[in-house]
C-alpha positions in Angstrom: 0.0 0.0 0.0 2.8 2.3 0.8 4.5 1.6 -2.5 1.6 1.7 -4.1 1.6 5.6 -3.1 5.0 6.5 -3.9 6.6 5.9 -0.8 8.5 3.0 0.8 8.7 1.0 4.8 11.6 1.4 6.8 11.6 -1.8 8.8 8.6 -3.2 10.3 5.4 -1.2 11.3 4.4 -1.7 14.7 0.9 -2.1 15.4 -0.5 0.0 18.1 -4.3 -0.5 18.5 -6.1 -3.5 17.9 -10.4 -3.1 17.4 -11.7 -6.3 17.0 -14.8 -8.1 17.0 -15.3 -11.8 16.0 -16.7 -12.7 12.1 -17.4 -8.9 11.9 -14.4 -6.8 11.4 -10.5 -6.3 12.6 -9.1 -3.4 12.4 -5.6 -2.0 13.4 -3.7 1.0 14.1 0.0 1.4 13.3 2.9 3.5 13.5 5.0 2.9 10.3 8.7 4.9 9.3 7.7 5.8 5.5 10.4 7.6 2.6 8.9 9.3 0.6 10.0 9.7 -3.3 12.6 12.6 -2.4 14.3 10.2 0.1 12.9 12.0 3.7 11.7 9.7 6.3 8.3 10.4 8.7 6.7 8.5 11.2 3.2 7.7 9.6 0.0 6.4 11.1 -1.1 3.5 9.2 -4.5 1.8 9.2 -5.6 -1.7 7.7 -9.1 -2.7 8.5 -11.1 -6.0 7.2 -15.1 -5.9 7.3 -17.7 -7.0 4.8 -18.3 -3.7 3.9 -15.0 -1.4 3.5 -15.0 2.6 3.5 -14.8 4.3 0.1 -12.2 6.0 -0.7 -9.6 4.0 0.8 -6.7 1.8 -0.5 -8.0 -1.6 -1.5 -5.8 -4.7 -1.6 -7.3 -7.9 -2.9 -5.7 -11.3 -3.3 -8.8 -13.3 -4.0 -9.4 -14.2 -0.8 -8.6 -11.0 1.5 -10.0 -7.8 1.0 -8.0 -5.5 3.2 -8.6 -1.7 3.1 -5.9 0.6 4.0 -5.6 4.1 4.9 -3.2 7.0 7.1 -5.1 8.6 9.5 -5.3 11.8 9.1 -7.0 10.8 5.3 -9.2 8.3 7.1 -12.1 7.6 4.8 -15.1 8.3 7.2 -13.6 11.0 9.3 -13.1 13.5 6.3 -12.5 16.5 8.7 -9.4 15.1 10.8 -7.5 16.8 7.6 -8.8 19.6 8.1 -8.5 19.7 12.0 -4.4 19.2 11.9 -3.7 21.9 9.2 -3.6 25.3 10.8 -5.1 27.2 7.6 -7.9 25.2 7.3 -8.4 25.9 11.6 -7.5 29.6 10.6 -10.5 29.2 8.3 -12.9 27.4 10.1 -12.7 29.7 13.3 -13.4 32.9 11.2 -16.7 31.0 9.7 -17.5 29.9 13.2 -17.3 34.0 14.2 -14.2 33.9 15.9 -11.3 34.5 14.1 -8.1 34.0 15.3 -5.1 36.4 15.5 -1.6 34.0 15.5 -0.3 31.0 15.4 -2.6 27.8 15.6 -1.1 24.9 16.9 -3.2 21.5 16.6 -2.1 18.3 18.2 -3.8 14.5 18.3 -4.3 13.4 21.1 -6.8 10.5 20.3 -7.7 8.7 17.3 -10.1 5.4 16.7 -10.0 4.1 13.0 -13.0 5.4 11.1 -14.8 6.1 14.5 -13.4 9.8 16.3 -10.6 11.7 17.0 -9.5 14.4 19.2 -7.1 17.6 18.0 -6.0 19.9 20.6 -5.6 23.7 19.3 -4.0 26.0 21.2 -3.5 30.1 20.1 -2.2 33.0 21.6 -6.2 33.7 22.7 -7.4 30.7 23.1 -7.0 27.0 23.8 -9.6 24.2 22.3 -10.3 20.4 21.4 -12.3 19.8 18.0 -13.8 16.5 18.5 -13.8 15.0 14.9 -16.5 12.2 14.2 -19.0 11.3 11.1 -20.5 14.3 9.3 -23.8 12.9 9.9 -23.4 12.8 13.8 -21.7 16.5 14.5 -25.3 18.4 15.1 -26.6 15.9 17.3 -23.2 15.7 19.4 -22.9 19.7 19.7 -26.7 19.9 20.9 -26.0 17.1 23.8 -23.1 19.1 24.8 -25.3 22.8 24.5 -27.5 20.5 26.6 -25.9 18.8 29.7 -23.2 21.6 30.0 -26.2 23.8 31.5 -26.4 21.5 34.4 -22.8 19.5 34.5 -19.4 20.3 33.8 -19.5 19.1 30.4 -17.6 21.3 27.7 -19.7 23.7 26.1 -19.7 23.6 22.1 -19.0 26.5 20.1 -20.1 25.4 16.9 -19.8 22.8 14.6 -18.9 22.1 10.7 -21.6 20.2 9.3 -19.2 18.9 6.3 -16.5 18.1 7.9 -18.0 16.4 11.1 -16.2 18.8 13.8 -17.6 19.8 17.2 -15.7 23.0 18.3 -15.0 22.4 22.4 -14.4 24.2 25.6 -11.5 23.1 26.9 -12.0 22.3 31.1 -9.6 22.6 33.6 -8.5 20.4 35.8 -7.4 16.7 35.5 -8.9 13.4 34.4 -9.6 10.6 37.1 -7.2 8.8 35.1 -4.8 11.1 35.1 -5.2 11.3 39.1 -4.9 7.6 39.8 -1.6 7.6 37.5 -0.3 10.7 39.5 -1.9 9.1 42.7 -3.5 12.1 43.5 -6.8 12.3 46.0 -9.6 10.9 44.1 -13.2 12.1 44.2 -15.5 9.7 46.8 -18.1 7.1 45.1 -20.7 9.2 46.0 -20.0 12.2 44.4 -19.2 10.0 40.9 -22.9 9.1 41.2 -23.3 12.3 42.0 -22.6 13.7 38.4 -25.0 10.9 36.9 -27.4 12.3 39.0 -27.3 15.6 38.0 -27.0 14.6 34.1 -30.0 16.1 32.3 -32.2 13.8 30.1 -31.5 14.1 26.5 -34.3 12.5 25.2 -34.7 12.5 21.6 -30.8 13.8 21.7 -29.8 10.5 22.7 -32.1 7.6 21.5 -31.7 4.4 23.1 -28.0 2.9 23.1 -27.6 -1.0 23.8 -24.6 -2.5 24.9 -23.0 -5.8 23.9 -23.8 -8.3 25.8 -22.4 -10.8 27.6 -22.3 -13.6 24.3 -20.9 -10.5 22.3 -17.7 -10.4 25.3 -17.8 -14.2 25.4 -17.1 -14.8 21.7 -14.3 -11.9 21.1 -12.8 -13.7 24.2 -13.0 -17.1 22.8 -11.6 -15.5 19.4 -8.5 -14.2 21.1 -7.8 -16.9 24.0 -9.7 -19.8 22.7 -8.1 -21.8 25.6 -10.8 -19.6 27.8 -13.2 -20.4 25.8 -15.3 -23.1 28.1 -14.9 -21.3 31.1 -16.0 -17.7 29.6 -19.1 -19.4 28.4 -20.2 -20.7 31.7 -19.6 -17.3 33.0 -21.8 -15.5 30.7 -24.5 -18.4 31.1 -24.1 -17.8 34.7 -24.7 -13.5 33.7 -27.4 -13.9 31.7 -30.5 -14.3 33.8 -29.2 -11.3 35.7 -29.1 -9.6 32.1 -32.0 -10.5 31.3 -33.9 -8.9 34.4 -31.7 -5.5 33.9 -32.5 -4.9 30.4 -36.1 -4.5 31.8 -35.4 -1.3 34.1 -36.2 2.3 33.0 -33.6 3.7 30.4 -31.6 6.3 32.0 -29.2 8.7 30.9 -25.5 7.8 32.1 -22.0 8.4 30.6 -20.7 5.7 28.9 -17.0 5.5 30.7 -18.7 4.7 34.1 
């Protein structure tokens, strides 16, 4: 693929991010050390995904049997703003459409990417310091009303606009740390309490939301029985064991919760 783009691998990429799930899809995130055609050498990110259905626009290599589609990242096929968000011209631009112009440098920075899913660019200016939260087109006005939304009531960032081609959700940036960043740094932790606390206080989105359904346990069984199929007897016992439980808990009242509790 690299080759086929005018460039050429230094050594061996090294995969760094691994989404899989069992007769669906496998994706996975590298970091590869590509020359280009006027000899200079750059890290790249690299991504090779196989599903039934690829993205368009991507890289296609087909042996008769594999159909693996390959992209970089910041040309990811379903995120066509994450371009955008890590070239300071096109920031430069989007700010002064957004009614805030900025006077400057712009500085943008990744700081998390998941194939074909999201990623987050940190932008800092002389003025002003923000995180564009980069997604599918299709998703960006529904994502900047929840944060309008629950940012009235909990410290949520507020949104300051959004780019309905290129999928981006201006951000507030908060301060203060993350609770992983505190148990890393061992730094005093919040109590249980007030955790629940913030779901408490989360308003309800209705119709923002819709209804979101979690795998369940035979969804976690089978990836684990893909990956460790030496586990695989005693996983499913376990999630025999779970699933009368499950079954009673998917019949309470649908609440409004963040996902990484």
């Amino acid at each position: 693929a690299v080759e086929a783009a005018g460039g050429r691998l230094q050594g061996r990429p090294v995969p760094r991010q691994t989404t899989y799930e069992p007769g669906r899809s496998l994706t996975v995130r590298y970091d590869a050390v590509v020359a280009g055609p006027d000899g200079r050498t750059a890290t790249e990110m690299l991504v090779a995904e196989s599903r039934r259905r690829l993205p368009e626009g991507a890289l296609v290599l087909d042996d008769g049997t594999h159909r693996i589609a390959v992209w970089r990242a910041i040309a990811d096929p379903r995120l066509p703003g994450l371009a955008a968000a890590v070239d300071p011209e096109h920031l430069r631009q989007l700010f002064a459409d957004l009614g805030a112009p900025v006077q400057g440098d712009i500085t943008p920075r990744l700081r998390a990417y998941r194939p074909g899913r999201r990623a987050v660019v940190e932008v800092t200016a002389p003025d002003r310091r923000l995180f564009l939260k980069v997604i599918r087109p299709a998703n960006a006005e529904a994502l900047h009303r929840r944060h309008q939304l629950l940012a009235a009531t909990s410290p949520v960032p507020r949104s300051h606009g959004w780019s309905p081609e290129l999928g981006i959700v201006v951000l507030q940036a908060l301060r203060g740390q993350t609770v992983r960043q505190a148990l890393v740094n061992r730094r005093p932790l919040p109590s249980a309490g007030a955790l629940v606390s913030l779901l408490d206080g989360l308003a309800d989105p209705g119709e923002l939301a819709g209804e979101v359904r979690p795998w369940g346990t035979d969804r976690f069984a089978a990836l684990i029985a893909g990956v460790a199929p030496e586990l695989a007897d005693r996983v499913a016992d376990v999630a025999g064991r779970i699933a009368e439980h499950e079954a009673r808990a998917a019949e309470e009242p649908i609440l409004p919760v963040h996902g990484d509790f």
